[in-house]
C-alpha positions in Angstrom: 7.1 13.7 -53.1 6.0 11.8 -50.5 4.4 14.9 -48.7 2.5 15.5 -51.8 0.7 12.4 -52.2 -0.1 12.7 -48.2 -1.8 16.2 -49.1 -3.6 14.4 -52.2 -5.0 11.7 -49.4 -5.9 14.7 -46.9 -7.7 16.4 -49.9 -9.8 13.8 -50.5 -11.0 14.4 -46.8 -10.7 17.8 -46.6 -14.8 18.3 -47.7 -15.4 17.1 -44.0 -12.5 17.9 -41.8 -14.8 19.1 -38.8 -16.3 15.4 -39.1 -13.4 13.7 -39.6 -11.6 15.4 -36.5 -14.7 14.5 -34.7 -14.6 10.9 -36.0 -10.8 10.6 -34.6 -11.7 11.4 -31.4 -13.9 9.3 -31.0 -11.8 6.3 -32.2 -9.0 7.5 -30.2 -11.0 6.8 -27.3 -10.6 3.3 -27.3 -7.1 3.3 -26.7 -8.1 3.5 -23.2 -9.5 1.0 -20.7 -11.5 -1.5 -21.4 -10.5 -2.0 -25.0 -6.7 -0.7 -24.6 -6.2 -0.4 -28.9 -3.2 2.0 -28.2 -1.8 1.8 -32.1 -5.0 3.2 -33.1 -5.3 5.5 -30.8 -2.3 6.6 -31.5 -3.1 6.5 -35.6 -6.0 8.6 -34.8 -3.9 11.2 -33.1 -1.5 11.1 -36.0 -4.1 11.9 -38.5 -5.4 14.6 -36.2 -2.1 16.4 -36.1 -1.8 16.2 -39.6 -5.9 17.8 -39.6 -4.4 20.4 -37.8 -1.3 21.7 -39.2 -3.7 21.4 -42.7 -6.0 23.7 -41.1 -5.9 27.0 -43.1 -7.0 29.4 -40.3 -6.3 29.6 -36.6 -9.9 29.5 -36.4 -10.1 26.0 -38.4 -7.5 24.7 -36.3 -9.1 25.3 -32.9 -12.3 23.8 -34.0 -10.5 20.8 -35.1 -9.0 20.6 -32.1 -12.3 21.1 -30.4 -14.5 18.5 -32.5 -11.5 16.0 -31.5 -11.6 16.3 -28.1 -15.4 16.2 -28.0 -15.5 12.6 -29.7 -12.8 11.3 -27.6 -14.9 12.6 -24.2 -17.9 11.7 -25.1 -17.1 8.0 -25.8 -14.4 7.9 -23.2 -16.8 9.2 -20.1 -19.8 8.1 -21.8 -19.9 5.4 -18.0 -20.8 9.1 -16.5 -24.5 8.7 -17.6 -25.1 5.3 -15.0 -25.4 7.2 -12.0 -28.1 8.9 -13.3 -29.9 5.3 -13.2 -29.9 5.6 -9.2 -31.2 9.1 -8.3 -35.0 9.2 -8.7 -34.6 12.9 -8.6 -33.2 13.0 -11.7 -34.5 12.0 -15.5 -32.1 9.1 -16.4 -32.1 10.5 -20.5 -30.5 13.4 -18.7 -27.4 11.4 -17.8 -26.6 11.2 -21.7 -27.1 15.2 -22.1 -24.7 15.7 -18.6 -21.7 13.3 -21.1 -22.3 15.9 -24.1 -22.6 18.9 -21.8 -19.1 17.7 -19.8 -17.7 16.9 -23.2 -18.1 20.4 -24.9 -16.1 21.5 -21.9 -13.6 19.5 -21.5 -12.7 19.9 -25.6 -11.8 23.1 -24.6 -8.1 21.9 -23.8 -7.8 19.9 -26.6 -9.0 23.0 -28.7 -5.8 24.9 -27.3 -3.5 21.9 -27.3 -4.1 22.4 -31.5 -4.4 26.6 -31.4 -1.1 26.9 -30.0 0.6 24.5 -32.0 -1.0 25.6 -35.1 -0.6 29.6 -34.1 3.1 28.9 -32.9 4.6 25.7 -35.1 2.8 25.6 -38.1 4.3 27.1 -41.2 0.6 27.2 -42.6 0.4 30.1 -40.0 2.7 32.2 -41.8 1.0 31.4 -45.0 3.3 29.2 -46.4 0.5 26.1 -47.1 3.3 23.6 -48.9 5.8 23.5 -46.2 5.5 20.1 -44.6 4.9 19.7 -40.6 8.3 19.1 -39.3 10.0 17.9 -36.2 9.2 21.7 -34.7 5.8 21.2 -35.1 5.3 17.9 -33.4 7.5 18.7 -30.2 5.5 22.1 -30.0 2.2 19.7 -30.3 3.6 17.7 -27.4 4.3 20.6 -25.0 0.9 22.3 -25.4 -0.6 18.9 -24.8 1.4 19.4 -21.4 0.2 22.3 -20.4 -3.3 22.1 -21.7 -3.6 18.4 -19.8 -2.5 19.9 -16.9 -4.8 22.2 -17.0 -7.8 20.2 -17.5 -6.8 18.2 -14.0 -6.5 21.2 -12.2 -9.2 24.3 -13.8 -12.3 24.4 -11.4 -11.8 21.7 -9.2 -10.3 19.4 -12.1 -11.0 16.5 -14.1 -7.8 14.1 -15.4 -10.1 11.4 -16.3 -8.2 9.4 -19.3 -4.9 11.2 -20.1 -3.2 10.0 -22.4 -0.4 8.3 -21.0 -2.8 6.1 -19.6 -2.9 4.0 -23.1 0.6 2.4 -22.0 -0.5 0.9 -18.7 -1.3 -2.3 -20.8 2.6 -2.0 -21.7 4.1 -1.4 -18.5 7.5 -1.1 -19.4 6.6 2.4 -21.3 4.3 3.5 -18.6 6.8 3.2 -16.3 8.3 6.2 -17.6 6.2 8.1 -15.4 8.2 7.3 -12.5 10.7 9.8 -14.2 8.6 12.9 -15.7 4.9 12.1 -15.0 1.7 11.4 -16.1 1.6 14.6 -17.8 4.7 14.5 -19.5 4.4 10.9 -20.4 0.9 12.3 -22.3 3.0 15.2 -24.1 5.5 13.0 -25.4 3.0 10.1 -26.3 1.1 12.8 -28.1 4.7 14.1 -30.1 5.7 9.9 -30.9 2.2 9.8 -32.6 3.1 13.2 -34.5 6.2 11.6 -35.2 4.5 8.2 -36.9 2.6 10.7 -38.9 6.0 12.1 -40.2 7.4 8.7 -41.4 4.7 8.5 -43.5 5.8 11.5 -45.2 9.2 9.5 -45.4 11.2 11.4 -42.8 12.3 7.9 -41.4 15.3 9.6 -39.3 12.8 11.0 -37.0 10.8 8.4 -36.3 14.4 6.1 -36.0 15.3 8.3 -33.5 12.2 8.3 -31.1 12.0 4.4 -31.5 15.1 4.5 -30.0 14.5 6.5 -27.7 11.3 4.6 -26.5 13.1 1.5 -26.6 16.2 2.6 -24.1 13.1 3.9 -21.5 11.6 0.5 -22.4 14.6 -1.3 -21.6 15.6 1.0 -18.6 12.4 0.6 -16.6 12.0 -3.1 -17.5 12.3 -5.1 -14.2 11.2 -4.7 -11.0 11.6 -6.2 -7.8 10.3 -9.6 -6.7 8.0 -10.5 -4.0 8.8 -9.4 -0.4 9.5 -12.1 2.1 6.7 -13.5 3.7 7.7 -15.0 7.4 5.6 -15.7 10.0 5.8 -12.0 11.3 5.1 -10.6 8.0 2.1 -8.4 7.7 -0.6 -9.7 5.1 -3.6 -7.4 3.1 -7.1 -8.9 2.9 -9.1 -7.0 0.0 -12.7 -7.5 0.3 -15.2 -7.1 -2.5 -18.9 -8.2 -1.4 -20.5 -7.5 -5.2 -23.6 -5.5 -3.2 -24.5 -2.6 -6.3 -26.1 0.7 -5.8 -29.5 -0.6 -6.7 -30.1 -2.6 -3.2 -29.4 0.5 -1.3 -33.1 1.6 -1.3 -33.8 -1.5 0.6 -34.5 -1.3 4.0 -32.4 -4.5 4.6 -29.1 -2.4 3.0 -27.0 -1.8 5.6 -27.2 -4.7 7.7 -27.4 -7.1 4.5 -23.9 -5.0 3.8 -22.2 -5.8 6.8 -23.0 -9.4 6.9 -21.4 -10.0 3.1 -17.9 -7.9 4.0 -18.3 -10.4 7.6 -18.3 -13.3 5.9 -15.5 -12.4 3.7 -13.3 -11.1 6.0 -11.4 -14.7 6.9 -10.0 -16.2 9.6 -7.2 -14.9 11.7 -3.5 -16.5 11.4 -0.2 -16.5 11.9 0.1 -13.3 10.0 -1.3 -10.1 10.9 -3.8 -8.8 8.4 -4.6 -5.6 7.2 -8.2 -6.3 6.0 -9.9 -3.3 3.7 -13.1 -3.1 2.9 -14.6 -0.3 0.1 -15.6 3.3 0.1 -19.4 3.8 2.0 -19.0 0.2 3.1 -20.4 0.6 6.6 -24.1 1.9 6.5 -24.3 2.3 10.2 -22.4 5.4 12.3 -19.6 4.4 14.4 -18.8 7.0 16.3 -19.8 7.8 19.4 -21.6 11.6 20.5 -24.1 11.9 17.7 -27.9 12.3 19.3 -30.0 9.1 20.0 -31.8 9.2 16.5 -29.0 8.8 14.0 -28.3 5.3 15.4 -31.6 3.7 15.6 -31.6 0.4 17.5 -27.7 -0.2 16.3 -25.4 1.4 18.8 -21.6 2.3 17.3 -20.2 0.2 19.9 -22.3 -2.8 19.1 -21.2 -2.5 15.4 -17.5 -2.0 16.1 -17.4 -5.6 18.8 -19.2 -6.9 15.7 -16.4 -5.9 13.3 -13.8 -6.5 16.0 -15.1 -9.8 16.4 -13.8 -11.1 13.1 -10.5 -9.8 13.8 -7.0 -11.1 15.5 -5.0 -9.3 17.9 -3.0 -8.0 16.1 -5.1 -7.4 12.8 -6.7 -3.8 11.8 -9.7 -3.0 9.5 -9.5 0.1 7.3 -13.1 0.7 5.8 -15.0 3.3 4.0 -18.3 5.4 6.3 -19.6 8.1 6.8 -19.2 10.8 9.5 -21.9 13.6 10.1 -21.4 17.3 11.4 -24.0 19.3 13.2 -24.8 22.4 13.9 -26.4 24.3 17.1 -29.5 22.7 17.2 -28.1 19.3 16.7 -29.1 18.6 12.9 -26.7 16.9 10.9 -25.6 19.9 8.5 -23.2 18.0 6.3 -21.6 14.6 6.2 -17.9 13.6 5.2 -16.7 10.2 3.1 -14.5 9.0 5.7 -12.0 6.3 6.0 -12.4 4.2 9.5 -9.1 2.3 11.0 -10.5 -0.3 13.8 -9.1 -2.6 16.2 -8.9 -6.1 17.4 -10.7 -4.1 20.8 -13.5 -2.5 18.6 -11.7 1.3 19.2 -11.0 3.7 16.1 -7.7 4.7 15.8 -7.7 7.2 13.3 -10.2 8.4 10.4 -9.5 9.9 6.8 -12.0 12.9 5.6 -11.9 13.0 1.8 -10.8 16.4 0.7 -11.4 15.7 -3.0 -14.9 16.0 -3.7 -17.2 15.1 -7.1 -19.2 18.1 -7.7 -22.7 16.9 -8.5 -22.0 13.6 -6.5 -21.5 14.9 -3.6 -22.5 18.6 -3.7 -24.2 20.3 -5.9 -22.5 23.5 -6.8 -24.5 26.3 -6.7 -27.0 25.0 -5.0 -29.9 27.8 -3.9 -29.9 28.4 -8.3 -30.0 24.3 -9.5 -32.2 23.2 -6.9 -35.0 25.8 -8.1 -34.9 24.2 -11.6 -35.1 21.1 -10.2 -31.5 19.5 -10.1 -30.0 17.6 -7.3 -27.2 15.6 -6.6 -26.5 12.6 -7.9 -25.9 10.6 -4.9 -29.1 9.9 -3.2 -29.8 12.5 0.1 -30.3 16.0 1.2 -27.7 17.3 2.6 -24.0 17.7 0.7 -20.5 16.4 2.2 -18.0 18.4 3.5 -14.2 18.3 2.3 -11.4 17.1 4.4 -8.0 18.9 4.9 -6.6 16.7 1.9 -3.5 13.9 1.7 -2.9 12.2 4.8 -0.4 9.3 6.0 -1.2 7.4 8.9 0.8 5.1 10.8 -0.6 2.1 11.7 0.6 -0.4 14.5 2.0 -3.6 12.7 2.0 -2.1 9.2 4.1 1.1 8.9 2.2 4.2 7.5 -0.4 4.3 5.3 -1.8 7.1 2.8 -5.2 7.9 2.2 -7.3 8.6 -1.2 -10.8 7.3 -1.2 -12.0 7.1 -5.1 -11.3 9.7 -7.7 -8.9 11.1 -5.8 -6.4 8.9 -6.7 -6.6 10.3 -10.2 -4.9 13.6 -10.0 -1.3 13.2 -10.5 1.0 14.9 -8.0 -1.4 15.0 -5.0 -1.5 11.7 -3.9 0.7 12.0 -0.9 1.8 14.1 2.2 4.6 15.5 0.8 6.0 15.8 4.3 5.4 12.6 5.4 5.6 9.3 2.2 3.7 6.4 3.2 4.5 3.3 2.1 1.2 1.8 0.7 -1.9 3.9 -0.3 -5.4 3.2 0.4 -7.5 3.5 -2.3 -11.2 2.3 -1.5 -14.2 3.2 -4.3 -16.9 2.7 -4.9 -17.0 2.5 -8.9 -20.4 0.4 -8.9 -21.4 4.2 -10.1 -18.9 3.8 -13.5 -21.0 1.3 -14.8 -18.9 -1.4 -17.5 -16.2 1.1 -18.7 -15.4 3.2 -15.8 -14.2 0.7 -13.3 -10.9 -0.3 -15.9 -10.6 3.3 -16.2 -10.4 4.2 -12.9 -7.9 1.2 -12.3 -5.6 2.1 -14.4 -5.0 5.3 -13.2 -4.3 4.1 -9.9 -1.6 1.7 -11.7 -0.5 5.4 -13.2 -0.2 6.7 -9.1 1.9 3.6 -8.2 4.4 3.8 -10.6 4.5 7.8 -10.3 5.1 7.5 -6.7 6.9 4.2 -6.3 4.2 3.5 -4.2 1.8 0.2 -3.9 -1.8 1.0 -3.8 -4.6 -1.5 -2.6 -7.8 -0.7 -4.0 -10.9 -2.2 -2.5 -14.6 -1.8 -4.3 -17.8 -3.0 -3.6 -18.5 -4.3 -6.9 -14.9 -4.6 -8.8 -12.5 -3.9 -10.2 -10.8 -4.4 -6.3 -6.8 -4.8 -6.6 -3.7 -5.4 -4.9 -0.7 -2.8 -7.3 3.1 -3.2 -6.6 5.0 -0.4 -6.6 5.6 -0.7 -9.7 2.5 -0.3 -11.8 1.8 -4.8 -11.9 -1.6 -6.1 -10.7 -0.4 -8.8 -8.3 -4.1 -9.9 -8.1 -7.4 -8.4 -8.0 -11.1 -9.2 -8.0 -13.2 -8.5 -11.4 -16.7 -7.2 -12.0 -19.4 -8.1 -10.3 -18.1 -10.5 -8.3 -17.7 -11.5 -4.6 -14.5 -12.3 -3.4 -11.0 -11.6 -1.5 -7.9 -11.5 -2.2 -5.3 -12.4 1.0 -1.5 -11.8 -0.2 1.9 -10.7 1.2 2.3 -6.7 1.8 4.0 -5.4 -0.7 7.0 -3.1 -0.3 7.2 0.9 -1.8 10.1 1.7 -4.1 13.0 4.2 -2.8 11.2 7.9 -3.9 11.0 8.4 -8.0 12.6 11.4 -9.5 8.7 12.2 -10.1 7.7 12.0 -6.1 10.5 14.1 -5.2 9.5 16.9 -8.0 5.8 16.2 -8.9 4.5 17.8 -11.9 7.3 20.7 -12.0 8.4 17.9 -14.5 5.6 18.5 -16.5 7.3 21.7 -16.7 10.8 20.9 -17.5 10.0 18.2 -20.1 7.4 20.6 -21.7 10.2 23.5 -21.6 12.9 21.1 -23.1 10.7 20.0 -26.0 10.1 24.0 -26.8 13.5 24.8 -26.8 14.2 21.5 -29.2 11.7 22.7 -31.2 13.5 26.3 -31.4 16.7 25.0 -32.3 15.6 22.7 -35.2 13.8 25.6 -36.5 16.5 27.8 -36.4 19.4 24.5 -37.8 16.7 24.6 -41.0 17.4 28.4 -41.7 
């Protein structure tokens, strides 16, 4: 009975099912950073579901699917239109066509996510339209959002932005879950709990009892965590600096050096404890290596910089900041730069540097290049020439403060390649700029990074020029940070990595399993109801 009046309400809608999908995704989209209205966002992918399995034609369904996942990208990444705002090159209107352009494709792997549940799971498929969506049907739903999630961080190039676990990172205790199956997995089974809210109000209050449960005992099994480390007078300390210096002084002539002398006076005094100070991605303006030719450096030699930095630091401190590091060719033009991490000493020497390995296509390079710059595109980021990739994660150990990972800005979003397999750090490095993300982006991006932590069991330290900078425990909390558009630092105790999750030591083959055990509990209700 109660399925019939829910097909009554549905047929009231069903005039405009193509704008009502569309209007769910959009709303679903604010279940994310900065608003963080999960229940809605997971009402909207309730009623979705329901769209789908009502859809009379696989055709119907994929379009719903489609129509959902271009409202929820479009206001989700609509922050992807402010860089636009810094590259003269470029019309700024044509920011807001690249967020509808990015969004048609990304939809894509929503539009599967609700083919294959619909082709596979739906008894509408087989023509029989009264037959209710079932428990089959939602855990099916679930494991195609898997795989199709998946998918989306990984097809040409990849682009995770926003999955849907990422809704629980304002409830910690349920995003902690990903320390056991993933980001991926904890998206597939948030996607088959909203399925299952869309069933009890069709009455089949079992099902919904039983994943309530369910989410309470993870709830309740991932609940504490660990207090702070002690803090003697050996004990090493982290010094996040966020000078507040946007992308629109960088034209200036005065840029780099006005730069420098913010993250300087920042950086604090030296103390009993030594200090790991960090400052963001591109923080350093001016080359600090030695062996370029005369005319990159201008009248500011590298080693005049580095007793400058060095200056400000104790003996036994160490500074890991974001630069850049050019490559050459024959004739000694620079034919390609790298976003670089820098590690300095109290003596001014580098000891080791970090070549990003995941790039932003558009940001910095533009992909096919010889065809887009002859209708006039170029790269967002502001120059000629486009950055080379590194070799990818890397843990470096650092004298005082044990080893240290490396993932300068969106890196930090893809799930599973965080680390060096071979060799766990115990804290990662995450500087970024995400004075590009304009007011949405920067939450975003930070709670992702609380996603990484709690994956990996490892802190992260994220330090941007402009907010949001942070210091994460192991365990997904913020134990401080700096907010937008601020100046400021933040000087605490370093905190301590987690033994190895079940999810470090198997990365996203759990995507895999939890996916596979949802199909084959799908399969077996299906064939307990014949």
């Amino acid at each position: 009975m109660a399925y019939e009046h829910m097909r009554q309400l549905g047929n009231r809608g069903r005039r405009y099912p193509a704008l009502l999908s569309l209007a769910l995704g959009a709303l679903s989209a604010t279940g994310f950073a900065p608003f963080g209205f999960w229940p809605l966002a997971l009402a909207c992918f309730g009623g979705w579901i329901w769209l789908v399995h009502e859809s009379p034609t696989l055709k119907q369904a994929l379009l719903r699917g489609w129509l959902f996942g271009l409202g929820q990208f479009a206001v989700g990444n609509n922050w992807l239109q402010h860089p636009f705002a810094f590259q003269d090159a470029m019309p700024q209107w044509l920011g807001y066509v690249g967020v509808v352009l990015a969004s048609c494709y990304l939809a894509i792997y929503t539009m599967l996510a609700a083919g294959l549940a619909w082709r596979f799971a739906s008894p509408r498929s087989t023509g029989d339209a009264r037959t209710p969506p079932g428990a089959g049907y939602v855990l099916v739903f679930g494991a195609a959002w898997i795989v199709t999630e998946w998918l989306r961080g990984t097809m040409l190039g990849g682009y995770p932005w926003n999955p849907l676990g990422a809704i629980w990172v304002p409830m910690l205790p349920i995003a902690r879950t990903a320390a056991l199956v993933g980001t991926y997995a904890l998206s597939g089974l948030t996607t088959a709990f909203a399925g299952s809210l869309m069933l009890a109000i069709a009455r089949r209050w079992r099902l919904l009892a039983a994943m309530l449960t369910i989410g309470a005992l993870a709830a309740l099994l991932n609940i504490g965590h660990k207090g702070s480390p002690a803090a003697g007078a050996a004990y090493p300390h982290i010094r996040i600096v966020q000078p507040n210096l946007g992308e629109e002084e960088r034209p200036t002539p005065d840029y780099a050096e006005n730069n420098l002398r913010a993250l300087e006076s920042l950086a604090g005094e030296p103390g009993a404890h030594p200090r790991l100070i960090v400052w963001p991605e591109g923080a350093l303006r001016y080359s600090i290596e030695d062996g370029y030719p005369p005319y990159v450096y201008g009248t500011a030699s590298p080693a005049m910089i580095r007793q400058r930095i060095a200056a400000k630091l104790g003996p036994r401190d160490i500074l890991l900041t974001g630069g850049n590091a050019l490559q050459f060719d024959a004739r000694g033009d620079v034919r390609a730069a790298t976003n670089s991490i820098f590690a300095l000493d109290s003596r001014g020497s580098i000891l080791a540097r970090y070549d990003k390995a995941h790039l932003v296509p558009f940001g910095e390079y533009l992909p096919l290049r010889p065809i887009l710059t002859a209708i006039g595109l170029s790269r967002l980021v502001p120059g000629d020439i486009d950055f080379a990739d590194g070799p990818g994660p890397r843990t470096i150990a650092l004298p005082g403060f044990g080893t240290v990972g490396m993932q300068i800005c969106y890196e930090i979003i893809f799930s599973g390649q965080v680390t060096d397999p071979a060799h766990r750090p115990a804290l990662i490095f995450n500087p970024s700029n995400d004075s590009w993300f304009g007011t949405w982006g920067p939450p975003q991006h930070l709670a992702q990074a609380r996603l990484r932590a709690i994956e990996e069991g490892i802190p992260i330290i994220r330090a941007t020029p402009t907010g949001i900078s942070a210091v994460i425990d192991a365990d997904g909390r913020l134990l401080d940070s700096v907010g937008l558009h601020r100046a400021g630092a933040i000087e605490l105790a370093m905190p301590e990595a987690d033994p190895p999750t079940l999810f470090s030591r198997l990365g996203n083959w759990m995507a895999l399993i939890t996916a596979a055990m949802m199909l084959l509990v799908a399969v077996a209700i299906r064939r307990a109801a014949r």
